[in-house]
RODO-2510 file (C-alpha; in nm, 4 decimals, decimal comma):
residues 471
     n   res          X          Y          Z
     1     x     2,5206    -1,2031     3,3558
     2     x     2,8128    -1,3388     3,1484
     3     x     3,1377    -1,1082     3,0200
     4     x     3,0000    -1,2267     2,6875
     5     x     2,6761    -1,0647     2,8005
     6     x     2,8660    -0,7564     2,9332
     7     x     3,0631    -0,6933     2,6553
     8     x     2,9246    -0,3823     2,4091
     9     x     2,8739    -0,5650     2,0151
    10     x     3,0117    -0,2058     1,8739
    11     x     3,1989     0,0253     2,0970
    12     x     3,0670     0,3405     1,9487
    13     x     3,0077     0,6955     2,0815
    14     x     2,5926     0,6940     2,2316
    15     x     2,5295     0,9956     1,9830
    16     x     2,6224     0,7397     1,7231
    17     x     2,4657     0,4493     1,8107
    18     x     2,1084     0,6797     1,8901
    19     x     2,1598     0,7884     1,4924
    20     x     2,2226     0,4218     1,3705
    21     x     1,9495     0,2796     1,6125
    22     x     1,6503     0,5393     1,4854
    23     x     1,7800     0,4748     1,0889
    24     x     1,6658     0,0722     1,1666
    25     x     1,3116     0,1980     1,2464
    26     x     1,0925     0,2088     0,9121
    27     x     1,0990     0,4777     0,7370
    28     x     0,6906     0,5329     0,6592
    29     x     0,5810     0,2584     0,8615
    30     x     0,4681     0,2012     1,2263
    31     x     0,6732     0,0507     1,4245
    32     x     0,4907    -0,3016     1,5101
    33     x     0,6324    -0,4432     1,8187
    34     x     0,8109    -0,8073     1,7486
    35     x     1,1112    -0,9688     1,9521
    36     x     1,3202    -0,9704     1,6197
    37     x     1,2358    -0,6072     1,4478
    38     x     1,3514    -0,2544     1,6068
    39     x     1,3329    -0,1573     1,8489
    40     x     1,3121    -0,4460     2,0578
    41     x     1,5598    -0,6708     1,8696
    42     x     1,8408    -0,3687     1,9268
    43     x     1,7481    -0,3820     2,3255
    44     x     1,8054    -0,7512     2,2997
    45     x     2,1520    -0,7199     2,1900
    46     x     2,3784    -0,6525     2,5116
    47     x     2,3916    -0,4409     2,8013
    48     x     2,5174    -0,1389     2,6102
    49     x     2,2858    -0,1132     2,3031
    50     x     1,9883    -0,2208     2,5362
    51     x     2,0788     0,1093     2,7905
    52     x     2,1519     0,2515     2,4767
    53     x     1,7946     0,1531     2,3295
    54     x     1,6102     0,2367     2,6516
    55     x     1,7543     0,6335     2,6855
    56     x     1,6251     0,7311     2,2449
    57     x     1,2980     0,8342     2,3110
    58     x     1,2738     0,8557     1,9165
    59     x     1,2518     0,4735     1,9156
    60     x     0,9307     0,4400     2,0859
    61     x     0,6911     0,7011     1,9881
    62     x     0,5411     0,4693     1,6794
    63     x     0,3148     0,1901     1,7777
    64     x     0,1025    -0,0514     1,5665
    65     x    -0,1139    -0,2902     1,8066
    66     x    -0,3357    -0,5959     1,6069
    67     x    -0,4708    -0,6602     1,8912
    68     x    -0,6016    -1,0118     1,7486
    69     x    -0,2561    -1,1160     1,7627
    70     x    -0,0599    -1,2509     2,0406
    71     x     0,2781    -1,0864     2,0763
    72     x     0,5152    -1,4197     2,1394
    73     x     0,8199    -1,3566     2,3254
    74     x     0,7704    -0,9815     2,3646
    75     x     0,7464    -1,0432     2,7876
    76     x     1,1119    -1,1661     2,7772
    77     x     1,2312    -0,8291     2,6670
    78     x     1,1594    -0,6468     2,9549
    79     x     1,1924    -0,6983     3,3589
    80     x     0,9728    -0,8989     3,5869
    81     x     0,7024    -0,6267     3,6267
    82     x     0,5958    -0,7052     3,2666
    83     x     0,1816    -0,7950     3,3367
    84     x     0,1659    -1,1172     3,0994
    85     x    -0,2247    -1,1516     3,1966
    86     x    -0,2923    -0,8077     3,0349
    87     x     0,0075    -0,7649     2,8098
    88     x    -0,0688    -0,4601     2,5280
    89     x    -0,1813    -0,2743     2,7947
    90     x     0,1774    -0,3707     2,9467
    91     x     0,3280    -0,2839     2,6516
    92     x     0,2028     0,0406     2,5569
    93     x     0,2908     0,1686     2,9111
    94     x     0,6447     0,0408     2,9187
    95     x     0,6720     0,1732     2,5412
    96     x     0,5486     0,5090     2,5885
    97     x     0,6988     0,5960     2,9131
    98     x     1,0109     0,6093     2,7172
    99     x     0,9226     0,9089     2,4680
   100     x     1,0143     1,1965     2,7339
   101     x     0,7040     1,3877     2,5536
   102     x     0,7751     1,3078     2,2024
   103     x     0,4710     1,3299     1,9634
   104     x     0,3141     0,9825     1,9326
   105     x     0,2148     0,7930     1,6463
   106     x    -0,0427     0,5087     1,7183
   107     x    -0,2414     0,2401     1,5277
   108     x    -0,4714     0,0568     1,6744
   109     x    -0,6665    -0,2310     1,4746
   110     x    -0,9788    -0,4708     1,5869
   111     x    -1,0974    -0,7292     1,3762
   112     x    -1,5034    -0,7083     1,2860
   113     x    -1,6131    -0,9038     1,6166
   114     x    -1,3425    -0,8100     1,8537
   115     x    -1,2634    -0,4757     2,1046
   116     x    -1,0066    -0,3475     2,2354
   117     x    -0,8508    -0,4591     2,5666
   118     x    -0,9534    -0,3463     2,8267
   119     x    -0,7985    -0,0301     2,9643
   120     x    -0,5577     0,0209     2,6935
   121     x    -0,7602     0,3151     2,6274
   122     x    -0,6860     0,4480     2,9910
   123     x    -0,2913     0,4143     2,8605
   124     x    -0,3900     0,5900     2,5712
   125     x    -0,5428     0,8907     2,7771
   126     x    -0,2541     0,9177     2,9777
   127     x    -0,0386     1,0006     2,6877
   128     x    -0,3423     1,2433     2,4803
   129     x    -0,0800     1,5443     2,5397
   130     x     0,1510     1,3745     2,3051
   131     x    -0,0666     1,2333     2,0277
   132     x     0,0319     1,3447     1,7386
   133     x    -0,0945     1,0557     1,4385
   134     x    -0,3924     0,8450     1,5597
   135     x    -0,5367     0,5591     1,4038
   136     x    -0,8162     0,3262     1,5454
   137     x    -1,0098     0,0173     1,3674
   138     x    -1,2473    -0,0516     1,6562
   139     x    -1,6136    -0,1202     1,7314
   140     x    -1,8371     0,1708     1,8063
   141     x    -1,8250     0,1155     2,2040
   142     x    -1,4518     0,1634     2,1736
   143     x    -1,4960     0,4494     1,9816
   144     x    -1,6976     0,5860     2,2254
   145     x    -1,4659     0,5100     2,5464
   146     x    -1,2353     0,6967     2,3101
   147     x    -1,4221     0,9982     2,2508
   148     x    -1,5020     1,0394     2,6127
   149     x    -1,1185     1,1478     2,6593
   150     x    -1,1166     1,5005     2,6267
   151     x    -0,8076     1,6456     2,5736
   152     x    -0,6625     1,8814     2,5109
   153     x    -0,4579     1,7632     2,1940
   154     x    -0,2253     1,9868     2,1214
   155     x    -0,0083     1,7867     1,8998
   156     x    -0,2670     1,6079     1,7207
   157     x    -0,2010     1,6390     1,3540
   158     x    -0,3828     1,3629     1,2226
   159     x    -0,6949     1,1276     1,2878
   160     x    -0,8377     0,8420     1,1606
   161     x    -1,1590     0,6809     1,2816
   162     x    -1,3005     0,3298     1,1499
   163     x    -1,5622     0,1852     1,3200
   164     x    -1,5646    -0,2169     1,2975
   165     x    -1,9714    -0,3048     1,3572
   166     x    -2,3025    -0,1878     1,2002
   167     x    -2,3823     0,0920     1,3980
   168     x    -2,5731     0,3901     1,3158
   169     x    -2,4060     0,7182     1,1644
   170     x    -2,2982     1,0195     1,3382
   171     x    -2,3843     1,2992     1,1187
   172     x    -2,4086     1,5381     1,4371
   173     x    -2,1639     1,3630     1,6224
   174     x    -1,9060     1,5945     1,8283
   175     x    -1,5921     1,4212     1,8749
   176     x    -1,3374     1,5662     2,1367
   177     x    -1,0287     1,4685     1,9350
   178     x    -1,1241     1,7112     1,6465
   179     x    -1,3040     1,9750     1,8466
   180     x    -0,9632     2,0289     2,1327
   181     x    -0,7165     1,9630     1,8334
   182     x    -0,5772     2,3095     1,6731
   183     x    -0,2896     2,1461     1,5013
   184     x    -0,5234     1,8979     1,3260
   185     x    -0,4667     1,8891     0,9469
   186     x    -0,5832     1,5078     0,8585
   187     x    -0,8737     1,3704     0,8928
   188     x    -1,0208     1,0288     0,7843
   189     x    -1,3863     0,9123     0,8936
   190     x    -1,4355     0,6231     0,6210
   191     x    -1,7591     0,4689     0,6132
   192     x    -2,0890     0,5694     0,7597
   193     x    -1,9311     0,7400     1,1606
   194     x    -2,0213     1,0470     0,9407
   195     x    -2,1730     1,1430     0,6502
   196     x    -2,1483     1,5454     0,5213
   197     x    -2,4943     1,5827     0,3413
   198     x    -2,5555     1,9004     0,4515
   199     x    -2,3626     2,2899     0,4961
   200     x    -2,4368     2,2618     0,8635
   201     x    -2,2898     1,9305     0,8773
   202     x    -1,9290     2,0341     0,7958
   203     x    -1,8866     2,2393     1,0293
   204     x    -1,7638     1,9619     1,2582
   205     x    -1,4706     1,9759     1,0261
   206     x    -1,1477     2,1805     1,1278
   207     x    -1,1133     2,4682     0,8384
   208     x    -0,7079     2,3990     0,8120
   209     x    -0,7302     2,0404     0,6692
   210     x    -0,5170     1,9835     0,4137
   211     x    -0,6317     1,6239     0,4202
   212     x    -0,9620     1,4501     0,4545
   213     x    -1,1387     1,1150     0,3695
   214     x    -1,4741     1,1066     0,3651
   215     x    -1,8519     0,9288     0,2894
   216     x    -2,0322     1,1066     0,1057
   217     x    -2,4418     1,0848     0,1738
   218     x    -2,6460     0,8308    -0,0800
   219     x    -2,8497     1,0772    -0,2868
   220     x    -3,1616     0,9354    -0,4717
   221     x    -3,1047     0,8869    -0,8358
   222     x    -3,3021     1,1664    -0,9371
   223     x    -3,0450     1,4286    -0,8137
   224     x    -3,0197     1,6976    -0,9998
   225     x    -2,6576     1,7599    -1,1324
   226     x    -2,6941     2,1036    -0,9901
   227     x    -2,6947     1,9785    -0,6467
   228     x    -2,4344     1,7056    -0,6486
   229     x    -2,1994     2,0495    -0,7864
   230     x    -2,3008     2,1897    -0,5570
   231     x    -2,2349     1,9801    -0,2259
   232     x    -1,9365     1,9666    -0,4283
   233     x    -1,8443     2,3371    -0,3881
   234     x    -1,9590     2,3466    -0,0294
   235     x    -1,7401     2,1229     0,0645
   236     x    -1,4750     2,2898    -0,1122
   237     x    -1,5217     2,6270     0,0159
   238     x    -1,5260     2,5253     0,3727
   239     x    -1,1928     2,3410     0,3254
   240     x    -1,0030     2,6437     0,1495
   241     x    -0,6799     2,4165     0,2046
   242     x    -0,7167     2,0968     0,1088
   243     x    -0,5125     1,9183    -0,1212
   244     x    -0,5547     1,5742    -0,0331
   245     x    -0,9044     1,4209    -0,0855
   246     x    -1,0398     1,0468    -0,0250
   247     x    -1,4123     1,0397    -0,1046
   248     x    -1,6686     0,7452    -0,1064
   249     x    -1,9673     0,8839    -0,3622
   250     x    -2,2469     0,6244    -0,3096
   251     x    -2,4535     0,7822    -0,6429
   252     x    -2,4387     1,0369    -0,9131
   253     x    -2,6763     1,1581    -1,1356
   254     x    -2,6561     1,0227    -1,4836
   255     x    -2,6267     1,3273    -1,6631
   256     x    -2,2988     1,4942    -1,6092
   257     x    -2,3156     1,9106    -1,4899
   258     x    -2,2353     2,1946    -1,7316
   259     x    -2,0236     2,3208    -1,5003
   260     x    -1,7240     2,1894    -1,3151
   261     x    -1,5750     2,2989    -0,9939
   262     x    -1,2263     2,4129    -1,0089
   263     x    -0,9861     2,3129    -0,7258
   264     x    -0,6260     2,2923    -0,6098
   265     x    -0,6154     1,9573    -0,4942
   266     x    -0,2911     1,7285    -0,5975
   267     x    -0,4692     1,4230    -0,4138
   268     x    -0,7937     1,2748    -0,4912
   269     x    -0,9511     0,9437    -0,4479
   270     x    -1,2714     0,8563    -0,6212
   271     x    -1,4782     0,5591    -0,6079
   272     x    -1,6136     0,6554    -0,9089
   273     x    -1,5117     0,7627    -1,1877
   274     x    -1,8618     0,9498    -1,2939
   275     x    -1,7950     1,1819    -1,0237
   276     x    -1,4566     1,3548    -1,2103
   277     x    -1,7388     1,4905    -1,4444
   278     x    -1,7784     1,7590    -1,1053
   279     x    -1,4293     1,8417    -1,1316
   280     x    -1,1515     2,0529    -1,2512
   281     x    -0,8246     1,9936    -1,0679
   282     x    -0,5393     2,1364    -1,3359
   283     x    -0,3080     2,0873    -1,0273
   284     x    -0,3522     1,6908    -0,9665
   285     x    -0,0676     1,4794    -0,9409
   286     x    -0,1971     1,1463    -0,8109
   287     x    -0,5229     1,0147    -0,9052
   288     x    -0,7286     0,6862    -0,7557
   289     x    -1,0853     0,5924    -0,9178
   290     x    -1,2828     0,2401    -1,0529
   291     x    -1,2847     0,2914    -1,4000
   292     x    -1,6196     0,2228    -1,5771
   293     x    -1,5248     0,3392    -1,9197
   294     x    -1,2778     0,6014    -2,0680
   295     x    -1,4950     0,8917    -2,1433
   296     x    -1,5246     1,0568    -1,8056
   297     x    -1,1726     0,9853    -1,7101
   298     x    -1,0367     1,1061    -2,0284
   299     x    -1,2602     1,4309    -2,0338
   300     x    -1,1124     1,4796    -1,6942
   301     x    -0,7423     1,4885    -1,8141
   302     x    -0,8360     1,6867    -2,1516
   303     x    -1,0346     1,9534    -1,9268
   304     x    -0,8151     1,9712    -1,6334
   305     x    -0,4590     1,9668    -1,8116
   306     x    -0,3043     1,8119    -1,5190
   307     x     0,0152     1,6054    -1,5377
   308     x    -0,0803     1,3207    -1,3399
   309     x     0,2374     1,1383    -1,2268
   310     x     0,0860     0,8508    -0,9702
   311     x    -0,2507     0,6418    -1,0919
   312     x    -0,4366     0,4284    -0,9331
   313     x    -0,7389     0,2433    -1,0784
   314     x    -0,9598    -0,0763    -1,0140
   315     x    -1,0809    -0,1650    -1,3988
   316     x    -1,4623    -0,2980    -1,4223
   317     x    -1,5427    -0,5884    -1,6693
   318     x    -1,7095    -0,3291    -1,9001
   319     x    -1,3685    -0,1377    -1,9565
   320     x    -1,2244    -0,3375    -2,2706
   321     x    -0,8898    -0,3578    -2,3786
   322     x    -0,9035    -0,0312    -2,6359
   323     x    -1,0948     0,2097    -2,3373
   324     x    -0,8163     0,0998    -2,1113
   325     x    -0,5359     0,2058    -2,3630
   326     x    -0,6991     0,5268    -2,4354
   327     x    -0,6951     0,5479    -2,0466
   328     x    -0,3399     0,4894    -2,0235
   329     x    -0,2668     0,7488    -2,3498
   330     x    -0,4116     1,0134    -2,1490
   331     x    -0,1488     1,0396    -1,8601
   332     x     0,2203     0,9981    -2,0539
   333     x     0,4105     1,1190    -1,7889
   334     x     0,2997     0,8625    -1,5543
   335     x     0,5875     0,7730    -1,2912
   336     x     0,3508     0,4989    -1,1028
   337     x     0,0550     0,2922    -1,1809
   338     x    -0,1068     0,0603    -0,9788
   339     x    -0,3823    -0,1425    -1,1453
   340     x    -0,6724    -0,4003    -1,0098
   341     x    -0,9882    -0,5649    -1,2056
   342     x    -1,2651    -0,5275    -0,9982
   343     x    -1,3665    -0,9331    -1,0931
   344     x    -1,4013    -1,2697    -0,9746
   345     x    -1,0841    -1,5209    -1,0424
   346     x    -1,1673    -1,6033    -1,4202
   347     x    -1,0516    -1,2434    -1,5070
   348     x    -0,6527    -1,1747    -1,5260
   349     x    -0,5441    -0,7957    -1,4782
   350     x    -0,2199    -0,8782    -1,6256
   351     x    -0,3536    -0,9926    -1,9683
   352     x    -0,5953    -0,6852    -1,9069
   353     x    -0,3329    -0,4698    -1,9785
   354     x    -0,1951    -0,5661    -2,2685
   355     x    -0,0889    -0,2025    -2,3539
   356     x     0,1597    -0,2106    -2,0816
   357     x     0,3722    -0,4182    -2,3467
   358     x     0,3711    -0,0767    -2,5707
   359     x     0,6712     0,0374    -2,4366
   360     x     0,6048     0,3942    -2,6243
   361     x     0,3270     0,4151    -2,3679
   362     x     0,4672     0,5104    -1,9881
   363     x     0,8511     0,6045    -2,0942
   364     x     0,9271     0,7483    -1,7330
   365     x     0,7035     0,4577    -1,5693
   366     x     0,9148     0,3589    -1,2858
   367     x     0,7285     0,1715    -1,0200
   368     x     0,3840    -0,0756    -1,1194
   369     x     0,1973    -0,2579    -0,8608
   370     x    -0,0799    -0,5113    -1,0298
   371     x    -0,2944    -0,6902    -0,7974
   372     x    -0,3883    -1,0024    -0,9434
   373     x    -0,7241    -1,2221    -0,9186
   374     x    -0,6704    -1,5025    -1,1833
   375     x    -0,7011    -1,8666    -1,0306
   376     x    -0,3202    -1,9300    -1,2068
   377     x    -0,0997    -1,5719    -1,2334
   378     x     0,0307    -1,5239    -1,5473
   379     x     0,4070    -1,5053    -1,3498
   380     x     0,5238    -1,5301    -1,7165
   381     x     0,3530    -1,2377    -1,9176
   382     x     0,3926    -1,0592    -1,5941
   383     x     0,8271    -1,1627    -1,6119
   384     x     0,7791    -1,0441    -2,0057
   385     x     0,6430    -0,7541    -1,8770
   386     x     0,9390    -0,6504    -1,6405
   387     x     1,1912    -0,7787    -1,8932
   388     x     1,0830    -0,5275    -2,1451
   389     x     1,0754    -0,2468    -1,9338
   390     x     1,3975    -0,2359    -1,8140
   391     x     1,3594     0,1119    -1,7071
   392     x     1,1651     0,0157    -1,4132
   393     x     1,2588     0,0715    -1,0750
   394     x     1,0221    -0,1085    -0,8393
   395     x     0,7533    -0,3933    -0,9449
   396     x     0,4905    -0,5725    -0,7032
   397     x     0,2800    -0,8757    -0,8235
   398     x     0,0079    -0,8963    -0,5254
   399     x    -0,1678    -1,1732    -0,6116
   400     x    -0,5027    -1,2263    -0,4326
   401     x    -0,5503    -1,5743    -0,2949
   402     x    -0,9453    -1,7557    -0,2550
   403     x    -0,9440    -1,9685     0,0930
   404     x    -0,7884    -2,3013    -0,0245
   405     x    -0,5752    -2,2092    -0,2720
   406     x    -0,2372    -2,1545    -0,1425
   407     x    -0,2142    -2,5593    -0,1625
   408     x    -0,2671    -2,5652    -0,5330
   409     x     0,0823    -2,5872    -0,6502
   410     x     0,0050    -2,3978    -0,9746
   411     x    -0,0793    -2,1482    -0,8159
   412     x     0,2927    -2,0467    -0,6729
   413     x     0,6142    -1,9043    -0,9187
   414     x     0,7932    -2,2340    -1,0499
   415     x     1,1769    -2,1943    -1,0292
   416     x     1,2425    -2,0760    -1,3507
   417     x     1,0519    -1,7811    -1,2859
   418     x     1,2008    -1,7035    -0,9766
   419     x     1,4861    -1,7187    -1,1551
   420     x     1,4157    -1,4274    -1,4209
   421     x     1,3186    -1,1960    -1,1357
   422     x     1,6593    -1,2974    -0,9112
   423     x     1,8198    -1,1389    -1,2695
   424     x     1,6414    -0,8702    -1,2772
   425     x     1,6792    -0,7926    -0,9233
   426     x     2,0759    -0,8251    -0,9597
   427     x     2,0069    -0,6243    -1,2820
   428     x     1,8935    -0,3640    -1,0269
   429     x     1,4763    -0,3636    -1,0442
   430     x     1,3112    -0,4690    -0,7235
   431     x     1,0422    -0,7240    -0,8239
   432     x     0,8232    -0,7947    -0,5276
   433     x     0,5418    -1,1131    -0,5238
   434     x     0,3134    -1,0852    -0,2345
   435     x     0,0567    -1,3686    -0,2136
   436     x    -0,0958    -1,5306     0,1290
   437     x     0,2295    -1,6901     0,2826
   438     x     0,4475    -1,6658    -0,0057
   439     x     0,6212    -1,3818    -0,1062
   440     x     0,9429    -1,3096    -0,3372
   441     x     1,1934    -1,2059    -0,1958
   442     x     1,0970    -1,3244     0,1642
   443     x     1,1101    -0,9498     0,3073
   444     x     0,8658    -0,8191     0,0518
   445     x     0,5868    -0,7893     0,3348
   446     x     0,8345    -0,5738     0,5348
   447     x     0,9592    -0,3351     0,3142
   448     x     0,8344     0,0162     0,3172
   449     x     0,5570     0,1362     0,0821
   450     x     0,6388     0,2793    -0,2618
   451     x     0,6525     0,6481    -0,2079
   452     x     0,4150     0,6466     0,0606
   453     x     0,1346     0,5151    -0,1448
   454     x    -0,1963     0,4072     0,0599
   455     x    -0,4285     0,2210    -0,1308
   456     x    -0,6018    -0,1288    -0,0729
   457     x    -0,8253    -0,2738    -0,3254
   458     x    -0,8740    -0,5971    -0,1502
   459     x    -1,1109    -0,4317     0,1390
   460     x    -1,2745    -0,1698     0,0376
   461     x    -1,1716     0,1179     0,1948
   462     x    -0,9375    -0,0066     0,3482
   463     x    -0,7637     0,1702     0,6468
   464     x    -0,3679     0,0935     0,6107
   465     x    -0,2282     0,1634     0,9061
   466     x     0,1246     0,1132     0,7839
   467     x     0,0995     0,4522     0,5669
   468     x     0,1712     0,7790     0,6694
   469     x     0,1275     0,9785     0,3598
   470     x    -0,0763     1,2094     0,3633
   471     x    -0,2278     1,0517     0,6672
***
C-alpha cells in the first residue's frame, strides 16, 4: 500500500468521524449497498476511515437487497474471502457481522418470476435475534422457508409480507414472526397471504399494533351495510391501538350505513372512497383514497371535523373538474397533496387540477407530488404552477413513462424549462422530475422521501421498501 494510501483524508477524533459517517446514511431510507453510496464508498476512502467504517456498527444494520440486480464492484470492497459465486449471501454475512447486536432493518425484494438466493435466508436466521424492521417481496416458497425460522424475535417491531406468485390465501395461516414477536407494532400483509373476514380470523393479529395494512375479504354485492359496519368495528375493537391503517376493500354495499364507526386513527388508506361512508375519524391527519366523486369524501370531512394536513388521492375519469375543487375546498389546511388520475395516457392530471392555480385554495400547501400519465407533460402549466405558488417548499413531477417512450424527444423538459425550475430551485423550492432515466436534478431518485410519505400509485399496492414511516 502507498503513503498516499496510508495517509488519513481528515485527521479527526474516531468519535467524530463515527457521528459524520452515520449522518451520510439516509435518513428514512434503507441503506442499498453500491460501491459509491455509504457505507461502502466511506470504507473505500483510506486506511483510517475504512477501520474507521468497519468498527460503527450503526452503519450496517440497514439493508435493501433487489436481488434481480447484480451488485458491480461491491467484491472489490472487501478481502479475498468475499464468495463472488454466491455474492448477497456474501454480503449480508460480511454486513451484518458488523452490527455487534444492533436491531436490523432489512428489505428484501423478488421480481414476479424470481426467488431468493439460495441460503440467504439461512443468513437471515442467524441474525432473527436482531430483527427489528423486516420487509420481504418474495414468492410463496420463500415465504415459507421464512416462516419455518422460529424465533424468538425479540426486537421485531415491524413486518411486512408480499408474496410475488398466485398462490392461495392464508386466512388460518400461523406465522412464527408474529406469533414469537412481543415488540411487534407494524404489520403489513398486502394482498391475498391473508384475508380478515371473520372475528376468529384476527386473532392472528398482535393486540398492540399501532400499524397494520391489510385485504379485506370480497363480500358479495348484496352485503348488508350492517355487516360491512360491522367487520368494521371488529376489527377496530381488537386493535384498541391503532392509528395507522392501510386497507384494500374489494366491495361495498351501495347504500351507505346509518351509522358510522368512530375511531382514533391519524392514518388511513382507502382504496375506496365509498368505504369513508363506515367512518368517523375526527382525529385524521393524513388521508389516501381513489376518488370516485365528492360526496362521500366530502361527507367524511363535514362529519368527522378532522384537519387533514397530508392527502393523497388517485382521481377516476368520472371526478370532473368542479367535484375535484369541492374536494380540494374541503381540507384548507392541507400541508401536502399528492395527486394521480387513475387513466390511460390521453388524460393529463396536471390540467386535471386546474384549481391548484386558485392560490386562495391550499395557503399553507408546502410540498405537491403529481404523477403524471399524459403522452407529452404539460412541463409548462406544471412550471406555471410552481411559479405561482411561491410558498412551496418541495415539488415532484413523476411522470409515468409507456415502454418506448423515453425516445420520443417530446416527451423530455426542453431547456427553457429546465431553466425556470434551476430559478426556482436557487429561489429556494426543490422541484424534482422523476421519469424512466431522466430525472431533474440528477439526484432526485436518491433523495429521501417527503416526510416519510409511502405511497405508489404506479403498482398497486405497492410495497416501498425505501419508507419507514409508519412501517
Amino acid at each position: 500500500m502507498s503513503d498516499t494510501e496510508n495517509r488519513p483524508a481528515l485527521p479527526l477524533p474516531f468519535e467524530l468521524i463515527s457521528l459524520i459517517f452515520i449522518f451520510c446514511l439516509p435518513l428514512r431510507r434503507r441503506v442499498c449497498p453500491h460501491p459509491h453510496k455509504a457505507p461502502l464508498n466511506l470504507a473505500s476512502v483510506c486506511t483510517q476511515w475504512r477501520e474507521a467504517a468497519l468498527g460503527i456498527p450503526e452503519l450496517w444494520t440497514s439493508m435493501f437487497l433487489q436481488v434481480d440486480e447484480p451488485f458491480d464492484g461491491v467484491a472489490e470492497l472487501f478481502d479475498s474471502s468475499f464468495d463472488k459465486q454466491h455474492p448477497f449471501v456474501a454480503l449480508m454475512n460480511l454486513w451484518f457481522a458488523r452490527t455487534s447486536g444492533h436491531p436490523l432493518s432489512i428489505s428484501l425484494s423478488c421480481a414476479r418470476d424470481n426467488c431468493l438466493p439460495k441460503g440467504l435466508l439461512d443468513v437471515m436466521a442467524v441474525y432473527c435475534g436482531q430483527w427489528g424492521r423486516i420487509e420481504l417481496v418474495v414468492p410463496a416458497d420463500d415465504f415459507l422457508v421464512f416462516n419455518n425460522i422460529t424465533g424468538p424475535f425479540p426486537c421485531l417491531s415491524s413486518l411486512t409480507v408480499k408474496i410475488t406468485d398466485d398462490s392461495p390465501s392464508f386466512s388460518d395461516l400461523r406465522i412464527a414472526s408474529i406469533q414469537n414477536s412481543p415488540q411487534l407494532r407494524a404489520l403489513q400483509l398486502p394482498g391475498h397471504i391473508y384475508k380478515p373476514h371473520a372475528p376468529e380470523s384476527l386473532a392472528i393479529l398482535p393486540r398492540g399494533l399501532t400499524a397494520a395494512r391489510l385485504f379485506c375479504v370480497e363480500r358479495p354485492y348484496n352485503t348488508p351495510p350492517a355487516t360491512v359496519s360491522s367487520s368494521f368495528s371488529s376489527l377496530f375493537r381488537h386493535l384498541p391501538h391503532l392509528v395507522h391503517l392501510d386497507l384494500y376493500v374489494c366491495r361495498l354495499p351501495v347504500n351507505p350505513p346509518n351509522t358510522r364507526f368512530k375511531t382514533s386513527l391519524l392514518t388511513l388508506h382507502l382504496n375506496l372512497d365509498d368505504a369513508l361512508d363506515f367512518l368517523d375519524v375526527p382525529t385524521l391527519q393524513f388521508l389516501h383514497t381513489t376518488l370516485t366523486c365528492s360526496t362521500s369524501f366530502t361527507n367524511f370531512i363535514t362529519h368527522s371535523q378532522c384537519r387533514i394536513t397530508t392527502l393523497s388521492v388517485e382521481i377516476t375519469n368520472s371526478l370532473n373538474q368542479d367535484a375535484l375543487a369541492a374536494v380540494f375546498g374541503a381540507v384548507p389546511e392541507l400541508r401536502t397533496l399528492v395527486v394521480a388520475v387513475v387513466s390511460s395516457a390521453r388524460w393529463s392530471t396536471i390540467k386535471r387540477c386546474e384549481a391548484l392555480f386558485d392560490i386562495r385554495l391550499f395557503p399553507q400547501l408546502r410540498n405537491l407530488i403529481i404523477e403524471e400519465r399524459a403522452t407529452f407533460p404539460a412541463y409548462d402549466r406544471w412550471s406555471d404552477l410552481l411559479e405561482l405558488r411561491t410558498g412551496m417548499e418541495y415539488a415532484q413531477l413523476y411522470v409515468h413513462t409507456e415502454p418506448g417512450q423515453l425516445n420520443n424527444p417530446f416527451v423530455l423538459p426542453w431547456r427553457e424549462i429546465e431553466a425556470r425550475w434551476a430559478v426556482l430551485a436557487a429561489g429556494g423550492m426543490k422541484p424534482h422530475v422523476v421519469m424512466g432515466k431522466y430525472t431533474w436534478p440528477s439526484n432526485a431518485k436518491d433523495e429521501d422521501p417527503v416526510e416519510d410519505l409511502d405511497f405508489g400509485f404506479t403498482i398497486p399496492r405497492e410495497i416501498r421498501p425505501y419508507h419507514f414511516s409508519p412501517f
